[in-house]
C-alpha positions in Angstrom: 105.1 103.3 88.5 102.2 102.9 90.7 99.0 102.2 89.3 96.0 104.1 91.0 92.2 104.8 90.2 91.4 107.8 88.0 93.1 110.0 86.1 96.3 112.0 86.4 96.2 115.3 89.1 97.4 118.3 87.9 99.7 119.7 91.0 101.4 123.1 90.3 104.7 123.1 89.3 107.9 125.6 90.0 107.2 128.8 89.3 110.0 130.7 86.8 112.0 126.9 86.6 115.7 127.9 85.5 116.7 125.4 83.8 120.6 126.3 84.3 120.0 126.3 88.2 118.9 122.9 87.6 122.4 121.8 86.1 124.8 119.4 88.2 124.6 116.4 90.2 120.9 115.2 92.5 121.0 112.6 94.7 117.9 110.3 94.7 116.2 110.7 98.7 113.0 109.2 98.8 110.9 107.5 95.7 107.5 105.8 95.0 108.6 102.0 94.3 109.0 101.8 90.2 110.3 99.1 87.7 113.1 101.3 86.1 115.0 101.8 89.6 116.2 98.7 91.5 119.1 100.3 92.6 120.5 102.0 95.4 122.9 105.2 95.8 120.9 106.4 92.8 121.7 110.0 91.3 121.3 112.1 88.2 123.3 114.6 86.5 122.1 117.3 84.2 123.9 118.6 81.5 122.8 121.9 79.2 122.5 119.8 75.4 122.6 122.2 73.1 118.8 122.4 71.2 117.3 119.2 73.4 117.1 120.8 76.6 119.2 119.0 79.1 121.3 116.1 78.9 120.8 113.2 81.7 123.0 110.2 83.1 121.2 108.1 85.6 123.2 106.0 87.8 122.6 103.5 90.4 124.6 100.1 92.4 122.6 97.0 92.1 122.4 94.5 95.0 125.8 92.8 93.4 127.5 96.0 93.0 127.2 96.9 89.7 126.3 100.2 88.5 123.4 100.3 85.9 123.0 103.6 84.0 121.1 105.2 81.7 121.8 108.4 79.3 118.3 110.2 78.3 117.4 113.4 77.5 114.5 116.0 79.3 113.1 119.4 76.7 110.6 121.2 77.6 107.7 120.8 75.0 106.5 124.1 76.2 108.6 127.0 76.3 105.9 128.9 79.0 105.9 126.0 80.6 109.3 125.2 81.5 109.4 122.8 84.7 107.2 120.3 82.5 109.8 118.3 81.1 109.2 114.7 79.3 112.0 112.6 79.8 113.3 110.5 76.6 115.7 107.7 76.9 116.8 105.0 74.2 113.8 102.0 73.6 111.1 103.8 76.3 108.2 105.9 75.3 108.9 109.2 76.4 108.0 110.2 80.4 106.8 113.4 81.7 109.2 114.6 84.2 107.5 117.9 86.1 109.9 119.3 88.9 106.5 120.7 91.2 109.1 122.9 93.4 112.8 123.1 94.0 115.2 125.7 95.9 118.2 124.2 93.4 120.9 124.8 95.6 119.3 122.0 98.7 116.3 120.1 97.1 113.8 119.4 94.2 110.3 117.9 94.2 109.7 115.4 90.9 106.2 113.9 89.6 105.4 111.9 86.4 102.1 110.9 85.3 100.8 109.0 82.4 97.0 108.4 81.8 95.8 104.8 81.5 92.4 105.3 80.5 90.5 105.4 83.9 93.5 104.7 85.9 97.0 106.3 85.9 100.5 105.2 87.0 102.6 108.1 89.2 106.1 108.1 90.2 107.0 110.9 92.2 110.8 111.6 93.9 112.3 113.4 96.4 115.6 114.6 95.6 118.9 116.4 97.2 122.2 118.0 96.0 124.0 116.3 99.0 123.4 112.6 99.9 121.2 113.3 102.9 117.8 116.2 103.3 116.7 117.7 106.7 113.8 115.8 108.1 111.9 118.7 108.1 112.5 119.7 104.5 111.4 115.8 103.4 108.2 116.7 105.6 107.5 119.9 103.7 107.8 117.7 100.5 105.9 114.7 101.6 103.2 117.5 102.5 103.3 118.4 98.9 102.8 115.0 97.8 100.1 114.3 100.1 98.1 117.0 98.8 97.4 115.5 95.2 97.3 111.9 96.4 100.3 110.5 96.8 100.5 107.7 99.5 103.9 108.8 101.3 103.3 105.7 103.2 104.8 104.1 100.4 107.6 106.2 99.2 110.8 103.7 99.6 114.2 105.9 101.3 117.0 105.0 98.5 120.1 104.1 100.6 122.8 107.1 99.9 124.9 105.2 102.7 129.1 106.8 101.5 130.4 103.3 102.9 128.2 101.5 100.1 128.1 103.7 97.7 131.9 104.7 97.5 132.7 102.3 94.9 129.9 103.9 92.5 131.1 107.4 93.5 135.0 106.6 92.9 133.9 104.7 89.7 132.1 108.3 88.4 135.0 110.7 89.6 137.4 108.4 87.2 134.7 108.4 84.7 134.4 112.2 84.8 138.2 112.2 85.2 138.5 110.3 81.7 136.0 111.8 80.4 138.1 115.6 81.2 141.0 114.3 79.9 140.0 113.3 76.7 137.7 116.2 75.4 
């Protein structure tokens, strides 16, 4: 989270988010520098949770290799408003998680803010269905940020290298694999 002067902006979200469009696997491109991700190769799958919205696993590979992950869970508190989502995973105060504009098929734009009397902490993400985003589409997005005040000067580019992140990815397709075989 980064901490700035006064309180949250209010940037517009997705218009008509789908939720189901949202489904499947993202892979993390760019993010502002947070104490939750320390990891590389990071991704996160959505899953339709029947009555709680979606279901999420967040993954990532540590500098030693291992792969930290998290299960949580993202419902829309507001039904007219459904692209702001608060994020709630086990021992953590819930987080708003607002997707401000997505295409779902190439990339989605992702903001959280929380109020700290006259300050706030932001974390905002850039995030792909492939491991890699056009240049020009991580311009667009940046441009976004820019516009409500976040410093893209600081966003840190989350290494989706295949070389280093094979063992994570062949760890998941045997975990998905397992995971097929035994429901």
């Amino acid at each position: 989270m980064f901490i700035k002067p006064g309180r949250c902006p209010k940037p517009a979200v997705q218009e008509d988010f789908d939720a189901a469009r949202y489904l499947g696997v993202w892979y993390d491109i760019q993010r502002l520098p947070n104490k939750f991700q320390k990891g590389e190769c990071a991704t996160a799958t959505y899953s339709l949770s029947p009555g709680v919205g979606f279901s999420v696993f967040n993954r990532e590979r540590l500098a030693n290799g291992t792969i930290k992950s998290v299960i949580g869970s993202a419902i829309a508190e507001d039904p007219c408003e459904p692209a702001k989502l608060q994020f709630f995973h086990e021992n953590a105060a819930p987080v708003p998680y607002w997707v401000l504009s997505t295409d779902y098929d190439n990339y989605a734009l992702v903001y959280s803010c929380i109020n700290l009397g006259a300050s706030h902490a932001a974390y905002a993400s850039i995030v792909s269905r492939q491991p890699t985003l056009p240049e020009e589409t991580i311009k667009k997005l940046q441009g976004t940020m820019s516009s409500f005040g976040v410093g893209v000067d600081t966003l840190l580019t989350t290494n989706q290298d295949a070389a280093y992140c094979s063992a994570m990815n062949q760890k998941l397709a045997a975990a998905l694999e397992h995971h097929h075989h035994h429901h």
